[in-house]
N, C-alpha and C positions, 0 to 999 in steps of 0.2 A: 551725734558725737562720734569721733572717729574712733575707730579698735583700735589695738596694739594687735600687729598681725607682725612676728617674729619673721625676719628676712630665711628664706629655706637655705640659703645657700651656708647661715650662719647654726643651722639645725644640724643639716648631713652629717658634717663630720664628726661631731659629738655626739651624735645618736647613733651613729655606726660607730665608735668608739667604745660606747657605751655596752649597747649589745654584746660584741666581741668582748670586751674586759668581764664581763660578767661573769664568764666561767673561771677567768684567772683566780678567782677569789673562792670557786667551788668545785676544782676538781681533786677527787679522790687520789690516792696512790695506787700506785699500778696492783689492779687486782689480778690472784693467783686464778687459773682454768681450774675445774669450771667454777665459775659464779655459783653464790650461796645466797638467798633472801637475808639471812640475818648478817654476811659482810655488807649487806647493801641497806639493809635499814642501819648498821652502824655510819657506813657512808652520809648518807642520806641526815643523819644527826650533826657531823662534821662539818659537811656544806653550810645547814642550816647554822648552828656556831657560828663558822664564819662571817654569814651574809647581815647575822647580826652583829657580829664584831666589828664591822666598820660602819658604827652609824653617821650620818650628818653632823657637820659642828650644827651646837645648839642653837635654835632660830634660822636652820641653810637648810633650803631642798634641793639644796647640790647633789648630784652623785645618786646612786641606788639607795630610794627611799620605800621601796616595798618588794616581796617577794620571797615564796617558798619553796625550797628542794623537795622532789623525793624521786628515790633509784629502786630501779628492780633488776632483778637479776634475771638475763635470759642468757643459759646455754654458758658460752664462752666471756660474755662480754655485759657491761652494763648498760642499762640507760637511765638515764639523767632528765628530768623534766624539771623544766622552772617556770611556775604559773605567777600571777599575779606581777609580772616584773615589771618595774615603774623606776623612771631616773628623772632625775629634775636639772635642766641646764637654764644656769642665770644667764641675763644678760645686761646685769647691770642694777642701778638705782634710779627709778622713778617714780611718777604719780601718773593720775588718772591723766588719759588723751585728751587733748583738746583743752588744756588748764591755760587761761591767758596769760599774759604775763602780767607781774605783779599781784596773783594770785596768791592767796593764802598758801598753797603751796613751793611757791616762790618766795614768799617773804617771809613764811615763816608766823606769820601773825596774820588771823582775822580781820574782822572790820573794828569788834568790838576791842582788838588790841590782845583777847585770848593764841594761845599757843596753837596753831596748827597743829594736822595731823604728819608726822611724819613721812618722809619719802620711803614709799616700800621698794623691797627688790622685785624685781620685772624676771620671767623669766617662764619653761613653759615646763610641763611634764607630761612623759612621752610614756605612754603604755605601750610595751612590748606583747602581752599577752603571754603565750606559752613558745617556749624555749625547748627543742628537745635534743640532746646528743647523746651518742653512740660512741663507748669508750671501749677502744682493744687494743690489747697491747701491740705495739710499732718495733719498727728497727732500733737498734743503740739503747732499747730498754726506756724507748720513748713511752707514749702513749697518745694514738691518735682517734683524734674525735671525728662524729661527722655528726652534723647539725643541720638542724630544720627550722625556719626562722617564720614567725606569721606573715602569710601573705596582706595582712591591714596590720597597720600600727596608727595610734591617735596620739592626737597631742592636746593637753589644755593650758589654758595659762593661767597663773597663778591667781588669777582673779576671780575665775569660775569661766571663763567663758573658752572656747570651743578654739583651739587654734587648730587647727583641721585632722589630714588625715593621708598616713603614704599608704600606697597600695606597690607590694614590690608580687613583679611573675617570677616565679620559680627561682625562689631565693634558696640559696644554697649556702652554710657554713663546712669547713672546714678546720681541725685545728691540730697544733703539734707542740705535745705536753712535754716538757723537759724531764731525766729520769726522776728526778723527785716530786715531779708531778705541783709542786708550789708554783710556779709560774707558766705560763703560756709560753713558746718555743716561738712557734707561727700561727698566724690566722690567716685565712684565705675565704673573701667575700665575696658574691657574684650574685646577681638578679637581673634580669631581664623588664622590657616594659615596667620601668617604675614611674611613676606618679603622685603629685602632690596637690589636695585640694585643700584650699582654703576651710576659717570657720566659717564659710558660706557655701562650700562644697561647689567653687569655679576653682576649674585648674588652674594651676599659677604654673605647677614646671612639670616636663614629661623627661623622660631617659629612655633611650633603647636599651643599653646594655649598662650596665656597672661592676667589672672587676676590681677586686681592693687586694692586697697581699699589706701583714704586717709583722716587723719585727716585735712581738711582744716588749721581750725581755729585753728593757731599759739599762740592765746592766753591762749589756756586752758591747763589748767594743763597735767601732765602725766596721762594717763589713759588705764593702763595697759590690759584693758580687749577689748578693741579696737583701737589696733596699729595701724601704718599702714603697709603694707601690701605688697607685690609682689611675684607673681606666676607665673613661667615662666616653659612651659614641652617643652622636644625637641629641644632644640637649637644646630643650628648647622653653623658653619661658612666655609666661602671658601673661599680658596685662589682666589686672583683676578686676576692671571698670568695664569688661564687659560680660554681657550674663553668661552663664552656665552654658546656655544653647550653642552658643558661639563664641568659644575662647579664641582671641586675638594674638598670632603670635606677635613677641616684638624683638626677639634676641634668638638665636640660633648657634650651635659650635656642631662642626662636625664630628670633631674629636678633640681630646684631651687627655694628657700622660702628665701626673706630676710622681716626681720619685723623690727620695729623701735615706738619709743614713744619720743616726748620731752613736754618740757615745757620752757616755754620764756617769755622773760619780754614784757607786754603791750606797753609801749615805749621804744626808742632806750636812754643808758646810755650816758649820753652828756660826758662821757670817753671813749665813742668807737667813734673811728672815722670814723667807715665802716657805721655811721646812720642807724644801718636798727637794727633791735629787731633781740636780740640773743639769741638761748637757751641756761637756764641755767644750766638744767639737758637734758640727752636726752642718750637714749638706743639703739642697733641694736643688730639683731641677721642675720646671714648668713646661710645657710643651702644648703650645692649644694648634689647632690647623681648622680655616674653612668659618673664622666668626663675620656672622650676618646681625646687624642691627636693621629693625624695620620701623617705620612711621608707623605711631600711633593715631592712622586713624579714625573716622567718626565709625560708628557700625554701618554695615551698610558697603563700605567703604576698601575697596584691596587697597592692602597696606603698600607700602613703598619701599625700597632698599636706601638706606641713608648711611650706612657705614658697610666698608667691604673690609676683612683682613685675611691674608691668604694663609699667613704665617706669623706664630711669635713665641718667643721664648725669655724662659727666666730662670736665671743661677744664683746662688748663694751658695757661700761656702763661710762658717761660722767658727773662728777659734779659741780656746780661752775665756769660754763664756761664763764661766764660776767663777773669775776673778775679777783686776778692773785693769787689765792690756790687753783689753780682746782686739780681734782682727776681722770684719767681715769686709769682703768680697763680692760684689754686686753685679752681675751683668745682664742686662738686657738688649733683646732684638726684634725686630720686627720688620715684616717684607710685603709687599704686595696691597697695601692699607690704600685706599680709593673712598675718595668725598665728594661730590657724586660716584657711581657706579659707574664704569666705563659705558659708552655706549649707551647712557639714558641722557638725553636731550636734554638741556637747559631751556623752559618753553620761552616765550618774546610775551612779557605782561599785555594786557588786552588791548589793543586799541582805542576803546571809548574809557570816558573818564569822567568824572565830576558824578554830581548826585546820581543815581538813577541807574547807575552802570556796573554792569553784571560783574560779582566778584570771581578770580579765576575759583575753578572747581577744586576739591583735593587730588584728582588726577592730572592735573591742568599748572598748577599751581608751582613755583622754580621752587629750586631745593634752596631750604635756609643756606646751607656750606657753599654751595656753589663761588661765590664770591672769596670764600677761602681754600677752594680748592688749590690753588696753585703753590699756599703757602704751608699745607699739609704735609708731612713729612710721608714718604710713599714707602719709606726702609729709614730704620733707624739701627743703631749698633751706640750703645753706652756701655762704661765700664770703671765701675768705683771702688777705690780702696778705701778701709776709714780703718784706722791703725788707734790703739792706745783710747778704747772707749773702756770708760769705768762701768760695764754694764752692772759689776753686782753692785756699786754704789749706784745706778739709777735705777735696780731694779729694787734694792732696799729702803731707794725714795718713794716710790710708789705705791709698796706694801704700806710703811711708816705713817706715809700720812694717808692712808685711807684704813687704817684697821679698824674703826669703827664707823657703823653707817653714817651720815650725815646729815643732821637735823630738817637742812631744808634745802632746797634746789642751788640758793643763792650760795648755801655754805658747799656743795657740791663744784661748782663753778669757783669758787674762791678756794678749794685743793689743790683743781685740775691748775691752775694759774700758780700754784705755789708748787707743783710737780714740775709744771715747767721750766720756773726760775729758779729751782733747784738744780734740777738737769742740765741747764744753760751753764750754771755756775761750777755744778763739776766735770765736765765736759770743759773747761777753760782750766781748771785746776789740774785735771792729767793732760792737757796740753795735745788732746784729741787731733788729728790731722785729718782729713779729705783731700783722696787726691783722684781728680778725674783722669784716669787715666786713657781715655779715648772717647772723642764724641764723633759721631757721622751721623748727619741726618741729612738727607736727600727727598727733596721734593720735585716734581713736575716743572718746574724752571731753578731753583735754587741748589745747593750743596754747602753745607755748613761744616766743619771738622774743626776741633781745638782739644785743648788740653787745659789742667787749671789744676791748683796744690793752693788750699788752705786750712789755716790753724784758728782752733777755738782757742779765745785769748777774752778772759771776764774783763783785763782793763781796756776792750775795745766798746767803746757805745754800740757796734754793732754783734760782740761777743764773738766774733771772727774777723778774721785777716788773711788776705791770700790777693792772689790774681788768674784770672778765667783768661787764656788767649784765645781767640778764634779767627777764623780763616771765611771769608763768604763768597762765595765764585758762583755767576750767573751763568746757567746752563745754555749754549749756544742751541736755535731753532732746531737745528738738528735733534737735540736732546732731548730736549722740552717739547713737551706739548700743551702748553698751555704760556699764556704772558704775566708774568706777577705787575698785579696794576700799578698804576705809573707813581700815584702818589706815597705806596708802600716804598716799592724800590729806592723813590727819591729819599724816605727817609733812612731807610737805611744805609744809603752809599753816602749821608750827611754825617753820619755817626762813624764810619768805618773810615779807614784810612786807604789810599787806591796803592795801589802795587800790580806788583808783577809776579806770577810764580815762575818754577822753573821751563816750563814751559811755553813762555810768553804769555801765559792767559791772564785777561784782568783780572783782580781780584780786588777786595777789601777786606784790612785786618781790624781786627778788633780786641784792642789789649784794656780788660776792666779789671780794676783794682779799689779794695777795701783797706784801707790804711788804719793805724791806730787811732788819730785821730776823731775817726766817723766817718771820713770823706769817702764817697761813693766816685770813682775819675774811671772817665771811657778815653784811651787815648790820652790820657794827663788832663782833659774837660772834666772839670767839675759837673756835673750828672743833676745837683741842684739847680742851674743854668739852663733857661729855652734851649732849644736846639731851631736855630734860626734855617729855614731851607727858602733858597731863593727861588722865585717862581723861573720856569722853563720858557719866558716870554712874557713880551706887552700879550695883555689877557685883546683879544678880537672885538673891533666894534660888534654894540648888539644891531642885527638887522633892522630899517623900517618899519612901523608898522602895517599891518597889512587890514581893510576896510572893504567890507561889502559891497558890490558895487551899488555907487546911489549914496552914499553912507559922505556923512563929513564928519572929519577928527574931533571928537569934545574939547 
């Protein structure tokens, strides 16, 4: 039967989150020199208070569900240990792996027609172990910590079983206490050599290095000149299908820089139903350099490169997001993307064929892409605006109707479907716009570029209305390195209209349109309609056949 083995990549940031928030909720006020044991077992009482004052809602191992302070006082300054710390991140509502469909869990009912058990929440909990920081008073009457974080942390999942285990080298916290000491200021994360094994203790992902910088405190403004922050070099993941002895890589990134800024309301809008303070602006920027995907193959086996990217990046810029005019801002880019790898040989399938005939090897073997190489986008550049989104009405749809668990898979799946024809329909009723404001994608013979403005409209059958232009210009041999195959190209110069740009070069436009109606029209072609392409010639007599000699035709 299969596990539930929680994706790591949806762990990290919750579990570094986690960690870090931890203190937010137990540090002391700035103590007077020198230290006294009994301000520090007062301390030490405070913390504890706290860590119990924010328990779990009832029936949730969301959030810090175990764990105790205690401070001593050495000299000038205190320290703070927190043993037993335990946080629980969900990941949703399910049932056991591997349940068929139509299963009692699905339907809700037995064979005998009895009530199923219901769907539980999935989710893992992450023992942190002991926690130790070092609090002395700072500049501005701050109070700065310095922290020592376990080098193993484990994780289990809510079922009992073992969801593995990080191993971080010489993990290091810092942190900076604002002068009332009630919130975190900044945090600053860094480890070396980290590592994560599966409940079967095979590596799934390694890191060389991981710097983290965080604006704690949620209530200050945007402050562009100290984001926050993450730094991640070396990452590499493995597949988990092979054993321990020999972890396979299959993903690779050289580096990666995401940053971010927001700003949020001091209290929760008594129009949000999610209670919790929302940002109302807020930024990110993504930056990966140097991603390698490799074939998975058999053991035994050197893997292969099947995806190369040199460079790519991702912007968001977020405004208005406590109300329902928000503005987001989308941009993405990427350069240098290669399907095959340059320079790896496309081999010639074998010679012999029929029964009997040796299959190509995995080294031997042409890349599945190959055949799409030409049509792969090698740089891309997009750039979207989506003006007047109701997000706190989608965001109060989706608290609304999930605020209690849901009996059974199938009532799960009949939410999800009622969140989204809710969202469709107010998204039509603020009158939501998208507007593409730049496309470029350039591939190895092709170049594509357009522009395109549409509006969510509920009296449309399609719930939108707009029109996409685009431009298709075929890359001269000079350009290109490669031919886009004859019957692609054909179809597409069938759908495009030929022109001229301003530089005499062929092209083909392409004007699609969504009308209120329903009608789907490329060029004013209704898109329900074949698209008829005429062959490039009488097709070639087939040759004679050819006979052994001695041999007469049957």
């Amino acid at each position: 039967m299969a596990r539930h083995r929680p994706f790591f990549a949806r762990v990290v940031p919750a579990l570094l989150t986690a960690v870090i928030m931890a203190p937010a909720f137990t540090m002391p006020a700035r103590a007077a020199a020198p230290a006294t044991q009994t301000a520090a077992d007062a301390l030490a009482q405070r913390i504890n208070d706290q860590l119990r004052g924010n328990p779990p809602a009832p029936g949730s191992r969301m959030g810090l569900t175990a764990g105790t302070a205690s401070v001593t006082a050495e000299g000038d300054h205190y320290v703070l240990t927190l043993t037993g710390m335990e946080f629980g991140i969900p990941f949703g509502m399910g049932t056991m792996a591997g349940a068929p469909a139509g299963s009692p869990a699905e339907t809700g009912k037995t064979k005998d027609g009895a009530a199923a058990p219901h769907p539980t929440q999935v989710g893992t909990t992450v023992r942190a172990g002991t926690i130790t920081v070092t609090l002395r008073p700072g500049a501005h009457g701050n109070l700065v910590g310095d922290g020592i974080l376990p080098s193993t942390i484990t994780m289990s999942s809510w079922a009992g079983d073992s969801d593995g285990r990080i191993f971080l080298g010489h993990p290091y916290l810092h942190l900076t206490l604002r002068r009332d000491s009630r919130a975190i200021d900044t945090a600053d994360l860094s480890a070396s050599d980290v590592r994560f094994h599966d409940g079967h203790d095979i590596l799934i992902l390694s890191l060389g290095s991981l710097a983290a910088h965080w604006v704690m405190d949620n209530t200050r403004a945007v402050n562009n000149t100290d984001p926050n922050r993450l730094e991640i070099n070396d990452l590499t993941f493995y597949a988990s299908a092979i054993s321990a002895d020999a972890p396979h890589p299959w993903l690779h990134l050289d580096h990666q820089t995401l940053l971010s800024t927001r700003a949020a309301v001091a209290t929760p809008d008594p129009a949000n139903l999610l209670r919790l303070p929302m940002p109302a602006n807020a930024t990110a920027r993504a930056d990966l350099q140097g991603l390698t995907v490799m074939s998975q193959a058999t053991p035994g086996t050197p893997p292969r490169t099947t995806f190369l990217m040199k460079a790519a990046s991702l912007e968001l810029d977020e405004k208005g997001m406590t109300g329902d005019r928000a503005t987001i801002v989308l941009g993405v880019h990427h350069e240098g993307l290669t399907l095959p790898p340059p320079g790896t040989p496309v081999p010639a399938p074998p010679q012999s064929v029929g029964p009997g005939a040796s299959a190509p090897s995995a080294e031997t073997a042409p890349h599945p892409q190959a055949g799409m190489a030409p049509l792969i986008p090698t740089s891309a550049r997009v750039h979207l605006t989506v003006t007047d989104v109701p997000f706190r009405t989608l965001l109060n749809t989706s608290v609304e109707l999930n605020a209690t668990p849901p009996a059974t898979m199938a009532e799960q799946q009949a939410r999800s479907l009622a969140v989204m024809q809710r969202s469709l329909k107010a998204l039509g009723q603020a009158h939501t716009r998208l507007a593409i404001d730049g496309l470029d994608l350039q591939s190895s013979t092709l170049a594509l570029a357009g522009t395109g403005a549409f509006l969510f409209d509920e009296a449309s059958p399609w719930g939108i209305i707009g029109t996409l232009s685009l431009v298709l210009r075929q890359l001269s041999p000079g350009e290109g390195t490669e031919r886009t195959p004859l019957a692609m190209a054909a179809m597409l110069q069938a759908l495009g209209a030929p022109g001229k740009d301003e530089k005499g070069q062929a092209i083909h436009r392409y004007l699609l349109e969504l009308d209120k109606a329903g009608h789907m029209l490329m060029n004013g072609r209704d898109m329900s309609q074949p698209v008829q392409i005429k062959p490039a010639g009488p097709r070639p007599a087939a040759p004679p056949p050819v006979h052994p000699a001695g041999a007469t035709p049957g």
